[in-house]
Every structure is written in C-alpha cells, then in structure tokens.
DSSP file (Angstrom, degrees, kcal/mol; ACC not computed):
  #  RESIDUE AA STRUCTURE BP1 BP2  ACC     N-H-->O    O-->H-N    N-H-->O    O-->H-N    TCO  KAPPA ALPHA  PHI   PSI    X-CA   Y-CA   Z-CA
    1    1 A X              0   0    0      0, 0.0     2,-0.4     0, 0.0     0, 0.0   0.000 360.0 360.0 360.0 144.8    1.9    4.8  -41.7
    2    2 A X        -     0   0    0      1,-0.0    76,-0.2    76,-0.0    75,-0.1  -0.634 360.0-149.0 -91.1 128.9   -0.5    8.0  -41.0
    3    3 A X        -     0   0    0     74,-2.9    73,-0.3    -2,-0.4    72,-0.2  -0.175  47.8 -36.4 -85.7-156.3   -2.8    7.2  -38.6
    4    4 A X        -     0   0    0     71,-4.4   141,-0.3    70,-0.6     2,-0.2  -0.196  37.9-149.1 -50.7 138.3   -6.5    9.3  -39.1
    5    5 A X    >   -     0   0    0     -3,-0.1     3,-2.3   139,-0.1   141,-0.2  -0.678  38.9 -99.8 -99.5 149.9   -7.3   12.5  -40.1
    6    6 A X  G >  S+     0   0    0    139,-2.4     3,-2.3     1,-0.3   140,-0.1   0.926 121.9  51.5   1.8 -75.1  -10.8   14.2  -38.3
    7    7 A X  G 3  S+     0   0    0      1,-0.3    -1,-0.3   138,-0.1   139,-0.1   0.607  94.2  71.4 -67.7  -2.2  -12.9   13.5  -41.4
    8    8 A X  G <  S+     0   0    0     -3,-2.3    -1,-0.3     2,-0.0     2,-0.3   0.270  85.8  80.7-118.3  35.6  -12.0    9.8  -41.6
    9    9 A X    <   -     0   0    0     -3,-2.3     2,-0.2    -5,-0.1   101,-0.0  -0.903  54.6-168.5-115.9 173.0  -14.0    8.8  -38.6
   10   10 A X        -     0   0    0     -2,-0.3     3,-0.2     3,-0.0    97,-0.2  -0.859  31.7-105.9-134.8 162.8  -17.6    8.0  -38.2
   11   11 A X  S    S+     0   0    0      1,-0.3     2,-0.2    -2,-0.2    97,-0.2  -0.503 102.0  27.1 -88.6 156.0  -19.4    7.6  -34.9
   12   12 A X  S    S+     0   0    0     95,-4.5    -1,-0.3     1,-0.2    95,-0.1  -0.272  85.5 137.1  89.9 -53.6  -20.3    4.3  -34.1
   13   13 A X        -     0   0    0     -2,-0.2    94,-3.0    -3,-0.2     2,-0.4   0.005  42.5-150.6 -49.0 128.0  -17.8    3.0  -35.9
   14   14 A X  E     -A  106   0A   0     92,-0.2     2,-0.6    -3,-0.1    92,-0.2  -0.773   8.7-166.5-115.3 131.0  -15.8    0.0  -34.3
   15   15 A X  E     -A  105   0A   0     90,-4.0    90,-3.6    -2,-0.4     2,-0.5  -0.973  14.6-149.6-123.9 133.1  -11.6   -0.8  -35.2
   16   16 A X  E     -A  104   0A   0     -2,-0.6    88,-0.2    88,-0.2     2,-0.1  -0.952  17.5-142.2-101.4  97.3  -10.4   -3.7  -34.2
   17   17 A X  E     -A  103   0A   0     86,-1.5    86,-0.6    -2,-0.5    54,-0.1  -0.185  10.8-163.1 -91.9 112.1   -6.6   -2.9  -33.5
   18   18 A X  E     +     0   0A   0     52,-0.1     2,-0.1    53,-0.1    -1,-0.1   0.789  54.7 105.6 -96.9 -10.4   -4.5   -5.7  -34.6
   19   19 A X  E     -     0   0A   0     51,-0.5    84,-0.3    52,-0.0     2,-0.3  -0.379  56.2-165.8 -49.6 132.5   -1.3   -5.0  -32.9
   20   20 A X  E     -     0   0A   0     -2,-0.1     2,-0.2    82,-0.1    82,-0.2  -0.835   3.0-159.6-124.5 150.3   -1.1   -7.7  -29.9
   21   21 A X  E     -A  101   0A   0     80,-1.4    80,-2.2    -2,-0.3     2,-0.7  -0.967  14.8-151.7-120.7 145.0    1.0   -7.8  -27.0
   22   22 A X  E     -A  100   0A   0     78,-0.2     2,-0.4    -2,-0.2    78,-0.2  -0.867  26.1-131.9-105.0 127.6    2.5  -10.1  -24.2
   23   23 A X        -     0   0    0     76,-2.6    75,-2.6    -2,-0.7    76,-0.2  -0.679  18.1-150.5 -92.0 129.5    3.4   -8.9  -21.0
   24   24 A X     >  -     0   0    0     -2,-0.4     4,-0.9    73,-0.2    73,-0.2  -0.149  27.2-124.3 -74.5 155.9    6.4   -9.6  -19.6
   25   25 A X  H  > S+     0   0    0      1,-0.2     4,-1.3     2,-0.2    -1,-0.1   0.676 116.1  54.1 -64.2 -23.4    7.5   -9.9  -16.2
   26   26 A X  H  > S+     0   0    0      1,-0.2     4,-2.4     2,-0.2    -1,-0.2   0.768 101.7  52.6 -80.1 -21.6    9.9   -7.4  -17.2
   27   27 A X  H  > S+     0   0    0      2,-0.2     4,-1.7     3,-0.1    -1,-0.2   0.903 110.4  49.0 -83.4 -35.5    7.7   -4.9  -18.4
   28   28 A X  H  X S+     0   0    0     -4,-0.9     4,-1.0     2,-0.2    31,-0.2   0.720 115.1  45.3 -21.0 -54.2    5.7   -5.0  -15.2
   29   29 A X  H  X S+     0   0    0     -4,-1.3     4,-4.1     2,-0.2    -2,-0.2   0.912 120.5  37.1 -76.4 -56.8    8.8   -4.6  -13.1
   30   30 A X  H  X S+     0   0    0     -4,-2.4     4,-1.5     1,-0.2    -2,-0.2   0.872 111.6  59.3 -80.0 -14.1   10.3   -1.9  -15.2
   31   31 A X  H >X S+     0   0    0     -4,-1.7     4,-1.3     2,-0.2     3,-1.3   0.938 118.7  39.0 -54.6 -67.1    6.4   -0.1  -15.9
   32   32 A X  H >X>S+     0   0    0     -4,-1.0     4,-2.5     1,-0.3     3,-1.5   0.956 110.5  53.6 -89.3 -42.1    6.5    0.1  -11.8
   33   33 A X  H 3<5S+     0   0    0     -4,-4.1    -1,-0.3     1,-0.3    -2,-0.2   0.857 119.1  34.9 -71.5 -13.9   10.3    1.1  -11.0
   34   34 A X  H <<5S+     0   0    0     -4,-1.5    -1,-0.3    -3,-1.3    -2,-0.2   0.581 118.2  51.9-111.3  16.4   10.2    4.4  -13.5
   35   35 A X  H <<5S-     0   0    0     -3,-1.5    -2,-0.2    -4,-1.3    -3,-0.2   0.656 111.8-131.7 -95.7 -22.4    6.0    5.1  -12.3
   36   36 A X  T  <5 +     0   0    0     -4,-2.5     2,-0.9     1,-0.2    -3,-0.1   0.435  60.2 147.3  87.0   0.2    7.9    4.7   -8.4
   37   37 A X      < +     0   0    0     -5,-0.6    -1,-0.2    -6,-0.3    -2,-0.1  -0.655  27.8 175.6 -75.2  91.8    4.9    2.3   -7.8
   38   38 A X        +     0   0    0     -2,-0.9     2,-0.8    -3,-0.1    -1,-0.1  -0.093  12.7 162.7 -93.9  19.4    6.0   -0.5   -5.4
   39   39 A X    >>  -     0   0    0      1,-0.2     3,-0.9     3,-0.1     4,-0.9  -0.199  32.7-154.6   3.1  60.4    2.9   -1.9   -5.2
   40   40 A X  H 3> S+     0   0    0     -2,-0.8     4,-2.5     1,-0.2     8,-0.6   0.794 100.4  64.9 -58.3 -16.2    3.6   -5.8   -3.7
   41   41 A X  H 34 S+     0   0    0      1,-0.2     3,-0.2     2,-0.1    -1,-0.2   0.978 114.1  37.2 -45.5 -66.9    0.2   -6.9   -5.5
   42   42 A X  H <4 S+     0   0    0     -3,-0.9    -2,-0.2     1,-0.2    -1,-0.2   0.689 135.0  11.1 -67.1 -36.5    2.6   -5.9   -8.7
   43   43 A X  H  < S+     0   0    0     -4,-0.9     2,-0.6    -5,-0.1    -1,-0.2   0.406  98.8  83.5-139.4  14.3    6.3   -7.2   -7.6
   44   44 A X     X  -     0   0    0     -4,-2.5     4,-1.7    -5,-0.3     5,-0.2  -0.960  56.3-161.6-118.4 141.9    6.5   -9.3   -4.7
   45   45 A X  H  > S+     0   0    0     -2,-0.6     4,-1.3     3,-0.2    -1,-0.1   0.813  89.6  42.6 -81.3 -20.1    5.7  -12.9   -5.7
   46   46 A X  H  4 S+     0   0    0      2,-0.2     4,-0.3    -3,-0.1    -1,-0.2   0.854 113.8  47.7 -85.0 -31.9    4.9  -14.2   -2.2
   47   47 A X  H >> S+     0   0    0      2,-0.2     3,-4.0    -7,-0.1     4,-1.7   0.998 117.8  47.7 -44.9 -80.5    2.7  -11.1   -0.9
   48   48 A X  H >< S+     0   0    0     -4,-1.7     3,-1.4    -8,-0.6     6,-0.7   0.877 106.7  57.8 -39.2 -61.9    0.8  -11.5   -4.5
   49   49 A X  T 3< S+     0   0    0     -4,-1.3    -1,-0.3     5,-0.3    -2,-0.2   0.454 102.8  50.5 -76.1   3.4    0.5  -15.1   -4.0
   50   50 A X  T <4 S+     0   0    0     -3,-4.0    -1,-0.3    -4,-0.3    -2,-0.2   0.544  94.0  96.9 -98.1 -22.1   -1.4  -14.8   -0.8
   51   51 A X  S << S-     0   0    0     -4,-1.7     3,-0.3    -3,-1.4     5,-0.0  -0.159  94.1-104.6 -36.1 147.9   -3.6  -12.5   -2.4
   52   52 A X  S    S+     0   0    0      1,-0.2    -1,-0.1     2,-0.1    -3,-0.1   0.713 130.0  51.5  -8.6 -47.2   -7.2  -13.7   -4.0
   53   53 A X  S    S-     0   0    0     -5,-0.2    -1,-0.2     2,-0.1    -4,-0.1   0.856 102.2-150.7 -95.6 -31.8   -5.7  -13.5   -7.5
   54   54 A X  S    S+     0   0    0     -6,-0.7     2,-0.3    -3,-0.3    -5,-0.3   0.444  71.3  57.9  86.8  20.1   -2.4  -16.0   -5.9
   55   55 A X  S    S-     0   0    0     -7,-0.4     2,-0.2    -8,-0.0    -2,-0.1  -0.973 104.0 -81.3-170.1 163.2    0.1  -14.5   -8.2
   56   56 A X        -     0   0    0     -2,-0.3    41,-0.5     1,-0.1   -14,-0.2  -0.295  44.3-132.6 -92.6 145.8    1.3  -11.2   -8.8
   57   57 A X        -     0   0    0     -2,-0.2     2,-0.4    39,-0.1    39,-0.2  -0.438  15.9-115.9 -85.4 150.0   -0.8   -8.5  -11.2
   58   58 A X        -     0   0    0     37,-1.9    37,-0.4    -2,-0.1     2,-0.4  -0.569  47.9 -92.5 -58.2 122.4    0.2   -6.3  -13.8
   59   59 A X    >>  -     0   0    0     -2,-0.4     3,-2.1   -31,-0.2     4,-0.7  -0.225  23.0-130.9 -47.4 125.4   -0.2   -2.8  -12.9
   60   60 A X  H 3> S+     0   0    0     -2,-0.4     4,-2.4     1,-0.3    -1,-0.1   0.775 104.5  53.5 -39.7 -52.9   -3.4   -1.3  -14.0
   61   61 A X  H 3> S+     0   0    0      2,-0.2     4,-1.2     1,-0.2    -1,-0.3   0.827 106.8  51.6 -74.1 -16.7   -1.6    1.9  -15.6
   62   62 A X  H <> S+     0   0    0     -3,-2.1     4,-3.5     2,-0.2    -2,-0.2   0.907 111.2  49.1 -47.6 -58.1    0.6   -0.3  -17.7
   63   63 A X  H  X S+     0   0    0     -4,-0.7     4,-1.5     1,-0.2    -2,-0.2   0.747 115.0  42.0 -62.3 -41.7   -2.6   -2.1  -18.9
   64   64 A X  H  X S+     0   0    0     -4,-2.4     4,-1.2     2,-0.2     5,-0.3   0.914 115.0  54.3 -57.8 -82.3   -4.2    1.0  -19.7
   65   65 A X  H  < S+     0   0    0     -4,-1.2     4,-0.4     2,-0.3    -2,-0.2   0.545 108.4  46.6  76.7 -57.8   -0.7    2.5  -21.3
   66   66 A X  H >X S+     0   0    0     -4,-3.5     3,-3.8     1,-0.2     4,-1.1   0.918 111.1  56.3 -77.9 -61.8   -0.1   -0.5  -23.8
   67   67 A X  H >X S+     0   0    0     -4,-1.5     3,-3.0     1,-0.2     4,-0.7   0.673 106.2  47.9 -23.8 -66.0   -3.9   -0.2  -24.9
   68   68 A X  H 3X S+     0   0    0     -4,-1.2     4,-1.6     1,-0.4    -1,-0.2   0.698 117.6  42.9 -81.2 -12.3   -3.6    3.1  -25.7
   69   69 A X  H <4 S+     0   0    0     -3,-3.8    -1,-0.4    -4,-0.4     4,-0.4   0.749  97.5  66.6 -90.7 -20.3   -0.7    2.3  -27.5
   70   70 A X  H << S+     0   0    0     -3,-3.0   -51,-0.5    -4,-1.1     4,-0.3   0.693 107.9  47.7 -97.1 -47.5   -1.9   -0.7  -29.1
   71   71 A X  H >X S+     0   0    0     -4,-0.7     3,-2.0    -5,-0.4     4,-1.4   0.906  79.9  98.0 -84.8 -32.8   -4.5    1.9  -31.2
   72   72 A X  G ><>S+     0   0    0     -4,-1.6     5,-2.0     1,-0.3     3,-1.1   0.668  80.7  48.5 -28.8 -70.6   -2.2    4.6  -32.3
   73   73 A X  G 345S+     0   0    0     -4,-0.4    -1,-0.3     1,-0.3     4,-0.1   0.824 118.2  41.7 -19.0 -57.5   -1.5    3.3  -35.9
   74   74 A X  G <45S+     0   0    0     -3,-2.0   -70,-0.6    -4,-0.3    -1,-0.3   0.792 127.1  25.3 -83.0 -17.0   -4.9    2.9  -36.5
   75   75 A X  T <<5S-     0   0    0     -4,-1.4   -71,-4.4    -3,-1.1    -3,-0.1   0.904 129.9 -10.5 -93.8 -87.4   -6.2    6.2  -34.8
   76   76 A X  T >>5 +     0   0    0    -73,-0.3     3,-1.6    -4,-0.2     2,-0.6   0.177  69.4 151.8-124.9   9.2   -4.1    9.3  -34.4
   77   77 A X  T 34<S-     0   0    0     -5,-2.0   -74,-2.9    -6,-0.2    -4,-0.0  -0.295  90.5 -16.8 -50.0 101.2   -0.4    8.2  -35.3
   78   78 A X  T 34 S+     0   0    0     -2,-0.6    -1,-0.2   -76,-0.2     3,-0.0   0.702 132.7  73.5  68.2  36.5    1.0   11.7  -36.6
   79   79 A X  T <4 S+     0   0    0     -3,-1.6    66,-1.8   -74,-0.0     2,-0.4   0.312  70.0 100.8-147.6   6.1   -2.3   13.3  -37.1
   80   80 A X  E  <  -B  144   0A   0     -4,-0.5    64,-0.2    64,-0.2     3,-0.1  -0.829  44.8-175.7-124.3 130.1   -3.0   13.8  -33.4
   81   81 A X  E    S-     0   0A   0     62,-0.5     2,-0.3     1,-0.4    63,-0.1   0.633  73.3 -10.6 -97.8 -36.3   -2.4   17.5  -32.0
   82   82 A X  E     -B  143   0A   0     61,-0.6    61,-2.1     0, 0.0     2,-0.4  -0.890  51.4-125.4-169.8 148.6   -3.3   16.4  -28.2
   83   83 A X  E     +B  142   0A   0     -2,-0.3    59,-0.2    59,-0.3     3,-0.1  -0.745  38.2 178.2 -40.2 105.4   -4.7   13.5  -25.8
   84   84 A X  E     +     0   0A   0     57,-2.0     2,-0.3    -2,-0.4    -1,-0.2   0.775  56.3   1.0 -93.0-102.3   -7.6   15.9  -23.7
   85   85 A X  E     -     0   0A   0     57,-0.1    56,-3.1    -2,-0.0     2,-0.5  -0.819  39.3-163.3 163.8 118.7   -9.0   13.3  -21.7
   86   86 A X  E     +B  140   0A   0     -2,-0.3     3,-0.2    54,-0.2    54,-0.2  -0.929  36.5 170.6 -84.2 124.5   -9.2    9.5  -20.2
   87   87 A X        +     0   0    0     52,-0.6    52,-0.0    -2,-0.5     0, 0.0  -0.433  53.5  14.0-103.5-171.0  -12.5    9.0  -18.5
   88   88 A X        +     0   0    0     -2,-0.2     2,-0.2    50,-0.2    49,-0.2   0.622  67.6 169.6  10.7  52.2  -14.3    6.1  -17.1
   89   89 A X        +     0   0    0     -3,-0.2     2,-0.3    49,-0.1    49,-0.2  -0.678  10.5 169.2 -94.5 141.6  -11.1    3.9  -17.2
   90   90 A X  B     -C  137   0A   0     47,-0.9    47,-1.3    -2,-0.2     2,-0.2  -0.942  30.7-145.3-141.4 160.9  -12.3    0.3  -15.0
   91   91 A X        +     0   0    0     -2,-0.3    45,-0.2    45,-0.2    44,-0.1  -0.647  22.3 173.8-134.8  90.7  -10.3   -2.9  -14.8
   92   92 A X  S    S+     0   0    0     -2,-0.2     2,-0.4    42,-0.1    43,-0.2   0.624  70.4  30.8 -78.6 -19.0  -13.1   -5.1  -14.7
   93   93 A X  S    S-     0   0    0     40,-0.1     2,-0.2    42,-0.1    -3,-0.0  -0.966  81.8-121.6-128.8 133.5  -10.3   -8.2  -15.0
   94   94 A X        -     0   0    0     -2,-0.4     2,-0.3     2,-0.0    42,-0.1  -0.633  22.2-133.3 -87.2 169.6   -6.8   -8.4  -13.9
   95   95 A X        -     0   0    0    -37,-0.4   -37,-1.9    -2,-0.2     2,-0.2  -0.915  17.7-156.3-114.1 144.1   -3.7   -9.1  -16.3
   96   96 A X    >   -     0   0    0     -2,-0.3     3,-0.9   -39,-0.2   -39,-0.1  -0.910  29.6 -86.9-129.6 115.6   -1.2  -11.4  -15.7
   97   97 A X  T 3  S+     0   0    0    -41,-0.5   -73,-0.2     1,-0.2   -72,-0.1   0.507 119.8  30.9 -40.2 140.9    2.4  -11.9  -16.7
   98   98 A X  T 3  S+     0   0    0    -75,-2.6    -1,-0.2     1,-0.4   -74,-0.1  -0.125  91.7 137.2 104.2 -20.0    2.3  -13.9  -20.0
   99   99 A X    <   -     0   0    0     -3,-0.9   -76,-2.6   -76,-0.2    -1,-0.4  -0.033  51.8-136.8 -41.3 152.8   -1.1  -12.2  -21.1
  100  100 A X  E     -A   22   0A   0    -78,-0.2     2,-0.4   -80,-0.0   -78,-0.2  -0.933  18.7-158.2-120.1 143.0   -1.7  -11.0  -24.7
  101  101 A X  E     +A   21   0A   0    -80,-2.2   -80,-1.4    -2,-0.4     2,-0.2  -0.977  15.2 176.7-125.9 115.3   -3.3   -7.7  -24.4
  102  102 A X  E     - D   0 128A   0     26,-2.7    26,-1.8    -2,-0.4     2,-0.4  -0.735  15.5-147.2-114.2-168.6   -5.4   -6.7  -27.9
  103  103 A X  E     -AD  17 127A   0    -86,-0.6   -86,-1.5   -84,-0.3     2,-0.3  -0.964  14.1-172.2-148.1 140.5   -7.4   -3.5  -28.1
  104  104 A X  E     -AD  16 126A   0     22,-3.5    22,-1.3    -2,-0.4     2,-0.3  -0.854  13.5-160.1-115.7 167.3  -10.5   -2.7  -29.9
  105  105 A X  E     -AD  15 125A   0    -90,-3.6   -90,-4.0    -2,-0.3     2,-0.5  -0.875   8.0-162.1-156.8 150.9  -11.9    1.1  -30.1
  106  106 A X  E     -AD  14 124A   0     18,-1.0    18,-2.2    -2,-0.3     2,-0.9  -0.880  20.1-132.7-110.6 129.0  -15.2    2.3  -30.9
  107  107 A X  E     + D   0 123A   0    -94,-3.0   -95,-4.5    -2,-0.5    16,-0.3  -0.654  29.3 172.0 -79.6 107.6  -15.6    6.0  -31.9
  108  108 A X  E     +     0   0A   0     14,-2.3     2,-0.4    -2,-0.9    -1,-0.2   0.774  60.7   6.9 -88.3 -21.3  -18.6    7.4  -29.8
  109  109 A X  E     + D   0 122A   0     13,-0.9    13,-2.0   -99,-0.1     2,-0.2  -1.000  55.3 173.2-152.8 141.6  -18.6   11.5  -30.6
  110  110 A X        +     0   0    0     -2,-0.4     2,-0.3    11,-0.2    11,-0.2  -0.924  10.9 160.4-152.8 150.3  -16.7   13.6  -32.9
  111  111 A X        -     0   0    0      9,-0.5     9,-3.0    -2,-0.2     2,-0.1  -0.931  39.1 -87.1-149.7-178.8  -17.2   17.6  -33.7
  112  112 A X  B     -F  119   0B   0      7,-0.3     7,-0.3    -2,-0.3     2,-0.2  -0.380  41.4-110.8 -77.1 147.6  -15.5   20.6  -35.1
  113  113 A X    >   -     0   0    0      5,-2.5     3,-1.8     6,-0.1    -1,-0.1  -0.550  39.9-102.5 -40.4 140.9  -13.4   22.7  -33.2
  114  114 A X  T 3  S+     0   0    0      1,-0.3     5,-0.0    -2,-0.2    -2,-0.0   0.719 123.2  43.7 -72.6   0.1  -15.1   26.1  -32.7
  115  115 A X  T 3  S-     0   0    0      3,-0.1    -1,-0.3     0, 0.0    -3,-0.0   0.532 108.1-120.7-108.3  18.6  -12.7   27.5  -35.3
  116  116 A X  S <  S+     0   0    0     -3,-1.8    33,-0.1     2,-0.2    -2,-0.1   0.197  85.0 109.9  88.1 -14.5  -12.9   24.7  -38.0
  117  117 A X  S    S-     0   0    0     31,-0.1    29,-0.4    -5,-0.1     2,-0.2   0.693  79.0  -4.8 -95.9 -47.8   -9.8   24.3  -37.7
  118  118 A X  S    S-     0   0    0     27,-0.1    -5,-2.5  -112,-0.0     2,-0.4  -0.625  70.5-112.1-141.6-171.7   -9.2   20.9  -36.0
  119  119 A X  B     -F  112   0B   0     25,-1.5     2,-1.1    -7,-0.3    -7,-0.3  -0.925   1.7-138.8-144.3 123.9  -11.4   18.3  -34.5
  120  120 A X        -     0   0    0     -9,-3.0    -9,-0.5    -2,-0.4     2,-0.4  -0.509  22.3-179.1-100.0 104.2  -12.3   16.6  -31.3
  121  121 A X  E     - E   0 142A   0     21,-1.3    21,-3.8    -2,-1.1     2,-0.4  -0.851  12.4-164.1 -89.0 128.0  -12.8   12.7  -31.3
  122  122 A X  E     -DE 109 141A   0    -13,-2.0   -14,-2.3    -2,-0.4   -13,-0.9  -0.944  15.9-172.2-105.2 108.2  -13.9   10.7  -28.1
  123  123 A X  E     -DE 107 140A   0     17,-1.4    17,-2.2    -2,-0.4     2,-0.8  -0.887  21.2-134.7-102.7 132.1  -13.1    6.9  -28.9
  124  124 A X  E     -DE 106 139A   0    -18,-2.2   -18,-1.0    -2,-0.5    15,-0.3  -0.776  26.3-157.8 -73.7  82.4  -14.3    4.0  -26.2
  125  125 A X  E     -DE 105 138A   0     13,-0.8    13,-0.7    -2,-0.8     2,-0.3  -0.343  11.1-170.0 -50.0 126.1  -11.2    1.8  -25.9
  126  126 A X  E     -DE 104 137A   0    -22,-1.3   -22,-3.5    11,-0.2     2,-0.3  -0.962   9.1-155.2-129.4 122.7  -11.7   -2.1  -24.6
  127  127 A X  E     -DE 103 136A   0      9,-1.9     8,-1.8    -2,-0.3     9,-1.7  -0.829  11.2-162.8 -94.2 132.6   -8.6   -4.1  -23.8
  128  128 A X  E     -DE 102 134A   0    -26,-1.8   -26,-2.7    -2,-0.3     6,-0.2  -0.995  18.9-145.0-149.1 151.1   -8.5   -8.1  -23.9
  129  129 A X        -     0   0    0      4,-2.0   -28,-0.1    -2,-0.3    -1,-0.1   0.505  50.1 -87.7 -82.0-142.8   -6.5  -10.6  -22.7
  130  130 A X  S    S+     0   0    0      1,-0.2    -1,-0.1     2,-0.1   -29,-0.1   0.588 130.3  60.2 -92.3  -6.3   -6.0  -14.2  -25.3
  131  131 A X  S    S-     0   0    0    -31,-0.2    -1,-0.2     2,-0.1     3,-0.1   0.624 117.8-119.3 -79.0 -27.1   -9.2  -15.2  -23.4
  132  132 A X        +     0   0    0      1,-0.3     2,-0.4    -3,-0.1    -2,-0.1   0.721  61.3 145.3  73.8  28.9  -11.1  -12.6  -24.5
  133  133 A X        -     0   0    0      1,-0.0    -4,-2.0     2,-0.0     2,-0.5  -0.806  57.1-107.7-100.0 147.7  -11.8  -11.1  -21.5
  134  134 A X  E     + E   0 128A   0     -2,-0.4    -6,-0.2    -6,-0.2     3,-0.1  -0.637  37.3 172.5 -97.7 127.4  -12.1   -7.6  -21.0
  135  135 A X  E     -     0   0A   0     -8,-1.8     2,-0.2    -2,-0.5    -7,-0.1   0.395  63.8  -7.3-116.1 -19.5   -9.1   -6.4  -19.1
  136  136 A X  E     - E   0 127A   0     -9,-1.7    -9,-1.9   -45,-0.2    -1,-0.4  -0.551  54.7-174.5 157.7 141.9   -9.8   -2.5  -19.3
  137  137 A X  E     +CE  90 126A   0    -47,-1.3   -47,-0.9   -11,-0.2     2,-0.2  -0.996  12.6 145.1-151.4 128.0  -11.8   -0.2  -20.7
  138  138 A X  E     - E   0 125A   0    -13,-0.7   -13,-0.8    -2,-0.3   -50,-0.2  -0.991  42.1 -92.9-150.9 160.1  -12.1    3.7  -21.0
  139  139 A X  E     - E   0 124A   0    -15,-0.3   -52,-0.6    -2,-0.2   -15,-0.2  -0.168  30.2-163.3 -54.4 146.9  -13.1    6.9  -23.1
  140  140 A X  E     -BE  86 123A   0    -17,-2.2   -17,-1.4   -54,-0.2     2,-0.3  -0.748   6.6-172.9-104.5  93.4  -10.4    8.7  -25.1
  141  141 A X  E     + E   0 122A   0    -56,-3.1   -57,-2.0   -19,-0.2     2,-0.3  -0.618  17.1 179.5 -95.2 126.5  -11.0   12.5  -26.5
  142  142 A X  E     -BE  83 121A   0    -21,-3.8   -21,-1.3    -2,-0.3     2,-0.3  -0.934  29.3-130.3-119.2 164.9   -8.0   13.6  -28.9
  143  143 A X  E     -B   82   0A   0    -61,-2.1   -61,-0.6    -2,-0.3   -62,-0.5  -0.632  39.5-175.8 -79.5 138.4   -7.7   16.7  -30.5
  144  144 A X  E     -B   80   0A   0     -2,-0.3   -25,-1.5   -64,-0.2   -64,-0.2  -0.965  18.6-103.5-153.9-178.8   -7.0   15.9  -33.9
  145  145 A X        -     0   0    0    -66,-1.8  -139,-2.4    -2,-0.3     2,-0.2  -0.442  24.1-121.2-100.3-173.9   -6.1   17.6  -37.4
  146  146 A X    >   -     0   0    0    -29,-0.4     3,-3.0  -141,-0.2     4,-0.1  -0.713  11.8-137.0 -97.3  43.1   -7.9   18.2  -40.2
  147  147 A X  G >  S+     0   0    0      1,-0.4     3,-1.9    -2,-0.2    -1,-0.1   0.089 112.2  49.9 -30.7 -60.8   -6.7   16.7  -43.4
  148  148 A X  G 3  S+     0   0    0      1,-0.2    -1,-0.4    -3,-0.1   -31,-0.1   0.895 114.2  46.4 -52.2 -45.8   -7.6   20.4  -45.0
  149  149 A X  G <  S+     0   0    0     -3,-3.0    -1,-0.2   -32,-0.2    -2,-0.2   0.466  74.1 147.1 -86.0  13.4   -5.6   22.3  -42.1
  150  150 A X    <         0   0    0     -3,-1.9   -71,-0.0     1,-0.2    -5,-0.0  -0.383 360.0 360.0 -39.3 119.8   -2.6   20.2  -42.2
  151  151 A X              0   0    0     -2,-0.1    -1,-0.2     0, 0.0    -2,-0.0   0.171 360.0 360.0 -89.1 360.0    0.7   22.6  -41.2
C-alpha cells in the first residue's frame, strides 16, 4: 500500500496508526547489541531490578524506532523523499518487555517546497503502551512527494 502523497494531509488532522506491537526481550537485546548500547538499565536483569523501575527497560531508541515505524503505512510508505528532523522526542513513561506499543500521529504544519516541487510535513507522533500510557512522543518533518511530481 502507498502511504501519503503532500496533498493528502491536513493540519490538525489526527491518524490513529493501527499497526501494534509487543516487545520482546529479544528485540531489546538485539535493538542494544547492533546500537553497541550496553546499558545494564536495558540488559542486566539484576542491576535493572535494583533500579526504581525493578526490572529491566526497553531502550528509549528502540521505543522511538518502532513508533516511527508503526506510522509508515499510513504516512510516507513509498511517497517519502527524506526524514529532515526528530525534535522534542521525551519518554515521559518507560516500556517494558511484553508491552504493546501503538502510535497515533497528529499532522501539525505542512508547506510547499520553495520550488513546488515536493512538500514538507511535520507530524507530532505519541507512542502507547496496552495501558494507554504515553510511552514517547516527538515531532517528525519528512520531505515528501507530490502526487503531480511523481518520477
């Protein structure tokens, strides 16, 4: 499926992303061995478990990582020229193996390129676990095409 062209968002507008995922201990594990992040919050279970949270968290970029992945169908799958910029990414919540991670995103700005050509969308992104708590959340700007300029 083709995810958006420019013209087929509107600001304001909110998509509620229906791909879900559950995180694995294995996704955690391998997410940190190829980022080089050895983190013991993330992979040792006794370190972790002395911690606040008592058991060990998913890394933060992971969480971030699947969101952004979670919207691609609906957003920019094959219509997308480039990822410009995450901003204001917080992880107001931690995740924890067995979590189900959905993703909503809200479109806050979109304009023209200055040649017409293509188009620049900033979507707010919110990740939440099966609780409905919000697990992370930040801006996304893509470059995106232009139904009319297609190549």
């Amino acid at each position: 499926m083709v995810g958006r062209y420019y013209e087929d968002y509107d600001e304001g507008e909110t998509i509620e992303h229906d791909k879900r995922r559950t995180v694995s201990e294995s996704d955690n594990q391998q997410f940190c061995d190829m980022t080089m992040n050895q983190q013991p919050l993330h992979l040792d279970s006794e370190f972790a478990g002395e911690s606040q949270f008592g058991e060990r968290l998913v890394n933060g970029l992971y969480t971030m990582s699947l969101a952004v992945g979670l919207t691609i169908p609906d957003t920019s799958d094959g219509t997308i020229v480039a990822n410009l910029s995450y901003d204001d990414v917080e992880h107001p919540a931690p995740v924890f193996h067995g979590d189900t991670i959905r993703a909503r995103s809200t479109v806050v700005e979109k304009r023209e390129t200055s040649d017409g050509e293509r188009g620049v969308v900033t979507m707010h992104v919110e990740a939440f676990n099966q609780n409905d708590d919000l697990v992370c959340e930040f801006d996304r700007t893509t470059l995106s095409l232009k139904r009319d300029h297609v190549e």
